[in-house]
C-alpha angles and dihedrals in degrees: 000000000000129000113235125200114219123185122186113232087209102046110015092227101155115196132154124238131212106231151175115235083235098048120112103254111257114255098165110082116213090212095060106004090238132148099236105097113156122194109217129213114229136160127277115264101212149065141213119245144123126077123337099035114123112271088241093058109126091342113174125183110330088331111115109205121357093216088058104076092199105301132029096226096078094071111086133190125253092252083055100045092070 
């Protein structure tokens, strides 16, 4: 589920929300009560990488893919980690 930024008009309390996409935007702050709630519009906090990308996913010079650090081998899974 996304995070949303909200911001009240009246009071200019700014919190996130846990939502669903398909959730009714809040309007009711919980710092005032009022009825000014304003969803903000913010960037997006992640990136794709790992296996499966394309191998021209944030490629830069003669590197192939930023999120490979050279083989493929070094990177181990969680069971193997322990």
């Amino acid at each position: 589920m996304p995070l949303y930024e909200y911001r009240c008009d009246t009071c200019d309390h700014e919190f996130e929300a846990l939502q669903k996409m398909s959730d009714e935007p809040l309007i009711h702050c919980p710092a005032c009560d009022e009825s000014t709630l304003r969803k903000l519009v913010s960037a997006v906090g992640f990136r794709l990488k790992g296996n499966g990308w394309y191998e021209t996913d944030f490629k830069s010079g003669k590197k192939r893919n930023l999120a490979d650090n050279g083989s493929a081998s070094t990177t181990k899974k969680p069971d193997e980690a322990a």
